[in-house]
C-alpha positions in Angstrom: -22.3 2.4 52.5 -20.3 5.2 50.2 -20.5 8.9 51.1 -22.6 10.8 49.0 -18.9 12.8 48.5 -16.9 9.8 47.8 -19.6 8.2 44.9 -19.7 12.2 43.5 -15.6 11.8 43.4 -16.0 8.2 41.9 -18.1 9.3 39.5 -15.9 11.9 37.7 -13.1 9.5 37.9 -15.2 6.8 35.9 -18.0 8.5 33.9 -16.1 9.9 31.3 -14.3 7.0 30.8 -17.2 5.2 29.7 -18.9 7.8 28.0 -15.4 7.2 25.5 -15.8 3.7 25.7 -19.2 4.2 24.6 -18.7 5.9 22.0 -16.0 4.2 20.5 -17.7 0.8 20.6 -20.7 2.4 19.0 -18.1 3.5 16.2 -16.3 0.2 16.0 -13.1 1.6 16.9 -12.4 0.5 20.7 -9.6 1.1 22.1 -8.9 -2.4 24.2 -5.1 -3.9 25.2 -7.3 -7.4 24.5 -8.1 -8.5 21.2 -11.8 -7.4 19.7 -13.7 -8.8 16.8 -14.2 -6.3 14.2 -17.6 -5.6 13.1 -18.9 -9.3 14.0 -21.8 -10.2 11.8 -20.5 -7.9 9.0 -16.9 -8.1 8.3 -16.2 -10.6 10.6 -18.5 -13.3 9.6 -18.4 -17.3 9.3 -16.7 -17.4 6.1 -12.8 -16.4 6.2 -11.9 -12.7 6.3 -8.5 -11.1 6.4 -6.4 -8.2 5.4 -8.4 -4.7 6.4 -7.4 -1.9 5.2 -9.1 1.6 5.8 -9.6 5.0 4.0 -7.8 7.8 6.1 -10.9 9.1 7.5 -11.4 5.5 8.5 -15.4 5.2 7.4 -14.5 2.6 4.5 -12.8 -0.7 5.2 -12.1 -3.0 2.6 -11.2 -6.3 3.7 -10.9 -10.1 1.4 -13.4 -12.9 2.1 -12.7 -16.0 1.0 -13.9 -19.5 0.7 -13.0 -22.3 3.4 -9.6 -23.3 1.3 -9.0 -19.7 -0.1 -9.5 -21.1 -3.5 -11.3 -17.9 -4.6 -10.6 -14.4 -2.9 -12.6 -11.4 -3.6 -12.0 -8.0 -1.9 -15.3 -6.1 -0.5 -16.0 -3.2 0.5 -18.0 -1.5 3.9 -18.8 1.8 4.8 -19.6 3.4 8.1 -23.0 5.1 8.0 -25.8 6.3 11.3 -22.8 4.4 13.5 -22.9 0.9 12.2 -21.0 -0.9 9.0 -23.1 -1.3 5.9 -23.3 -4.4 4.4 -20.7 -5.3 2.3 -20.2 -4.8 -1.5 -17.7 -6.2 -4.1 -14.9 -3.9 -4.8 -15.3 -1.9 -8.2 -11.9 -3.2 -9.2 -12.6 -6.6 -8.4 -15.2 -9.4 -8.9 -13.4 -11.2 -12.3 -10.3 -12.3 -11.3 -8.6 -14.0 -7.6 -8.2 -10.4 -6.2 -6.9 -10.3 -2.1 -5.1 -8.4 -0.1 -5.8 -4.9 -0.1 -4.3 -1.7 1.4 -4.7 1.9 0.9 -2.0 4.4 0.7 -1.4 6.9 3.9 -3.1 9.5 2.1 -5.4 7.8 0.2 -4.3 8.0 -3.0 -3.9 4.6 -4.2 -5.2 0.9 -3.8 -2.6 -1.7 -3.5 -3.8 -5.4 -3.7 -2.9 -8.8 -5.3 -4.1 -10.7 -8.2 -4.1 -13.3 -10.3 -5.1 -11.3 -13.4 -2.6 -11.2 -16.6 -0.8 -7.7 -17.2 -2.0 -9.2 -20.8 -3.9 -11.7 -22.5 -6.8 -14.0 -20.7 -5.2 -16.5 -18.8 -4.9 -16.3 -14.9 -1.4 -16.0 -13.8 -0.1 -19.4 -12.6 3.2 -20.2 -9.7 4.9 -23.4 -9.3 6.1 -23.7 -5.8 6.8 -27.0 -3.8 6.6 -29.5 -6.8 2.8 -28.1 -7.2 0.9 -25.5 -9.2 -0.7 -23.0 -7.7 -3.0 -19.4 -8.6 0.0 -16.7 -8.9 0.4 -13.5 -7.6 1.5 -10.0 -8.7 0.8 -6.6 -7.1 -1.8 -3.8 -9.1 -2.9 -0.7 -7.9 -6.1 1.4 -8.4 -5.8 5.2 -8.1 -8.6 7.1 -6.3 -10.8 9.7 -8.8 -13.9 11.7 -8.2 -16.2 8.7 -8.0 -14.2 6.0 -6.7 -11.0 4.1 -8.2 -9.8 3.9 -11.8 -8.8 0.7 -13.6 -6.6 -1.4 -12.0 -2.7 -1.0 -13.6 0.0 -3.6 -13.2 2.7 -2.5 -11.4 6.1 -1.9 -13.5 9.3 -3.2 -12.8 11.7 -5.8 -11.0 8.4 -6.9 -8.2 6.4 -8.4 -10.9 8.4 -10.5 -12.7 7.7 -13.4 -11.1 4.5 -14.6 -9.9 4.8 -15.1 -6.4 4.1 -11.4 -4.7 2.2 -10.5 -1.7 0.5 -8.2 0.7 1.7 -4.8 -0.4 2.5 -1.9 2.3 4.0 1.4 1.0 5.3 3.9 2.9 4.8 7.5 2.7 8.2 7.9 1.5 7.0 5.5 -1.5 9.0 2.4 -0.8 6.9 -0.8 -1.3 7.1 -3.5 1.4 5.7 -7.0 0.3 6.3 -10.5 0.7 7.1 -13.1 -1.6 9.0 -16.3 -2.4 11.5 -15.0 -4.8 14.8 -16.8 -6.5 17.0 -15.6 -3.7 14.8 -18.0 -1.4 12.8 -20.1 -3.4 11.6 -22.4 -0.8 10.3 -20.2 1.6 8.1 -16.4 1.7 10.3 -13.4 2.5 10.1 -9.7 3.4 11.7 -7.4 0.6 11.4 -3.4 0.2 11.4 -2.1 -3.5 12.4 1.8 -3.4 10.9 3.9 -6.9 13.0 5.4 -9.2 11.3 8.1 -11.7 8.4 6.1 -11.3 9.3 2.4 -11.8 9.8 0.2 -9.1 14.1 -1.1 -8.6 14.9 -4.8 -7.6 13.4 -6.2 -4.8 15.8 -5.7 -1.7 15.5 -8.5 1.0 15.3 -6.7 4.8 17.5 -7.7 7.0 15.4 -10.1 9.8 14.0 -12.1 7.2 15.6 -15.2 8.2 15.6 -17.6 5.6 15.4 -20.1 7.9 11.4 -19.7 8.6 9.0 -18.5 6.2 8.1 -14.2 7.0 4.9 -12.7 5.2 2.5 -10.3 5.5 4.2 -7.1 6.2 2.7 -3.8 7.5 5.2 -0.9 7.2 4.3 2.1 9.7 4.4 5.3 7.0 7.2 6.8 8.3 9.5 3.0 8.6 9.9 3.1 12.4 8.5 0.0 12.9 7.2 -3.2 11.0 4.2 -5.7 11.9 4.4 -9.3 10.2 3.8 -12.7 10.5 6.1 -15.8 11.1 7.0 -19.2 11.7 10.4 -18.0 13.5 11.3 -19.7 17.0 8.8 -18.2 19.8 5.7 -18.8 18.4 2.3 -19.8 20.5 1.7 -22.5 18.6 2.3 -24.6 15.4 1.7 -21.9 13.0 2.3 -18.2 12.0 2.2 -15.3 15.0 2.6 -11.5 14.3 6.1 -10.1 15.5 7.2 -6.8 15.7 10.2 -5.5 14.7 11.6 -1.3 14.9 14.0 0.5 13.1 16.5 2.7 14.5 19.2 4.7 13.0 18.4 2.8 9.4 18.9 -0.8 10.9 16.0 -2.9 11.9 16.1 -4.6 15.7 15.6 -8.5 16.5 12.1 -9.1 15.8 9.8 -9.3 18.9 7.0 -12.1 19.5 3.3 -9.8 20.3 2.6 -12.2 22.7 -0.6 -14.0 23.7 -2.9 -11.4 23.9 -2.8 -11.1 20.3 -1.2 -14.2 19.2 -2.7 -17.6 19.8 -2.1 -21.4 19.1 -4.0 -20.8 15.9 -2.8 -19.0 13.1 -2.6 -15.5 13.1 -1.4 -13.1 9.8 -2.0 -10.3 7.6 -1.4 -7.6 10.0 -3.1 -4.0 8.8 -1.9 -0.7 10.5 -4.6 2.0 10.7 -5.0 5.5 9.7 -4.3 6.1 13.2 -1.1 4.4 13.9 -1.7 2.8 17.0 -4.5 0.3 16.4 -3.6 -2.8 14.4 -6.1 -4.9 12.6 -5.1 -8.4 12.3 -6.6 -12.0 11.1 -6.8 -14.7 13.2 -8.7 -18.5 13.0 -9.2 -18.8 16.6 -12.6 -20.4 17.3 -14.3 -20.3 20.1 -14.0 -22.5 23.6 -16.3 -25.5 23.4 -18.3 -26.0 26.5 -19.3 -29.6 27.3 -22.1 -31.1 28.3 -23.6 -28.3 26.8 -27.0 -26.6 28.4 -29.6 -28.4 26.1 -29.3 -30.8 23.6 -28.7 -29.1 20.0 -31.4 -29.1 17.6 -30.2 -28.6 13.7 -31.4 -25.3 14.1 -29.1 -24.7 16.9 -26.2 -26.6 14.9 -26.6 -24.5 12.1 -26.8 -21.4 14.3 -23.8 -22.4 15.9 -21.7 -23.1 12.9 -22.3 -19.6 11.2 -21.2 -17.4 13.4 -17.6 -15.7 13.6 -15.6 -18.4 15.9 -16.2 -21.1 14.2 -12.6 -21.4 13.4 -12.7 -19.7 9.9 -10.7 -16.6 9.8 -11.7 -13.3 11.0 -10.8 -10.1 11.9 -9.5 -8.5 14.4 -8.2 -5.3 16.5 -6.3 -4.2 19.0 -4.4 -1.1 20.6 -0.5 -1.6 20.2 0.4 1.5 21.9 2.2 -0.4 24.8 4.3 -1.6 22.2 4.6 1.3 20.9 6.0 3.0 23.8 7.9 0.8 24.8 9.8 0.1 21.5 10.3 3.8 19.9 12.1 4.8 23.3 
């Protein structure tokens, strides 16, 4: 039996500790080194969700769900209210048009996201990649006013003049990160950097791991460019599809990209990587499902079937979050 002194001891060693943990999981931001679905039942629900992006005070999210073959993309938004997510709403800026993708500025200024919507006329904006045709892509922006965000403006310069951007990321310094499958690699997505100049957006500039060997996409640029947070098909991945890597800069050049490993990566496919307001906790999508246990307890009625079927891991694409400040630590050394 524990000494009355030994459980007092144990318990100011452990109580606060989950009085934070508490709290945070009440708030929906936990701070976990294991992978946590992010506001199951909400966000997170049986339909595919991906790319979240978050106010700086962190109490909005907006996120895209799509349908099961990502035919028709709509960002939505949440908000945080009495310690819970409210239920989601369609984006004022979106709604009409293939709209996915989002991401806020560091300081809130601006809404980045993709979209299949003409800079003019009524047509959607159309790619050709692989022999096919596909919905094409080019980056807008909404800027933040007194009651929400203005009209969405299409983004001038070099980026959009083909139809095949993605998943903006811009830095604080205002260089826009995206991906894209441009004429210098037509055949494959790739990482590129665009720096403004007197307010127009220069030629796309390739970074230097993008490897145009394997397809690199979804890039999250921490705000001050020390490191980067993307996806891949490059050798080390956990399965047969796309894992997040990350990859520092140092002195201007960027290091060999690093494999996250299994906790976050997974046999399934894993991508648009989000960076929040805080800098250490990364939001990322994932298809994992769940782990099938046979012979199950009961036999399944077609209430339990469809039970089953809508929640979170049945292998659509959801959200998720993790603390990165291991990796952190260990790569800005």
């Amino acid at each position: 039996m524990l000494k009355p002194k030994l459980i007092k001891l144990l318990l100011f060693a452990v109580l606060p500790t989950v009085v934070w943990l508490a709290g945070n999981f009440q708030t929906g931001f936990c701070k976990t080194v294991q992978p946590v679905l992010f506001a199951p039942g909400v966000v997170s629900t049986e339909f595919n969700e991906t790319s979240a992006t978050f106010t700086p005070d962190r109490k909005t999210v907006y996120f895209t769900r799509s349908d099961v073959q990502f035919t028709d993309n709509t960002i939505l938004e949440s908000h945080f209210k009495n310690g819970k997510w409210s239920e989601p709403q369609v984006a004022s800026f979106s709604g009409l048009w293939r709209d996915s993708e989002p991401h806020v500025s560091p300081d809130g200024s601006k809404l980045f996201f993709v979209s299949n919507r003409p800079a003019s006329g009524d047509k959607p904006l159309i790619m050709s990649f692989d022999g096919q045709t596909h919905d094409g892509a080019n980056i807008w922006y909404v800027d933040k006013i007194s009651n929400g965000w203005g009209k969405p403006i299409h983004i001038a310069g070099a980026i959009n003049e083909f139809p095949s951007v993605y998943n903006p990321s811009i830095a604080r310094s205002g260089t826009l990160y995206f991906s894209g499958v441009l004429p210098d690699e037509p055949t494959k997505n790739q990482i590129y950097r665009s720096v403004p100049v007197g307010g127009i957006y220069g030629k796309p500039e390739r970074v230097s791991f993008s490897d145009t060997k394997w397809h690199h996409i979804d890039p999250t640029i921490d705000p001050d460019e020390q490191f980067m947070i993307f996806g891949s098909n490059r050798p080390g991945t956990m399965g047969n599809s796309f894992d997040l890597f990350i990859c520092f800069q140092k002195n201007g050049k960027w290091d060999e990209p690093v494999n996250l490993g299994e906790t976050v990566n997974s046999p399934a496919l894993e991508n648009a990587p989000v960076l929040a307001p805080d800098g250490k906790t990364l939001y990322f999508t994932s298809a994992r499902p769940g782990i099938g246990k046979f012979p199950k307890q009961k036999r399944e009625s077609y209430a339990d079937v469809l039970k089953r079927l809508r929640q979170p891991d049945n292998g659509s694409r959801n959200i998720w979050q993790i603390d990165i400040t291991f990796w952190l630590e260990k790569g800005l050394k």
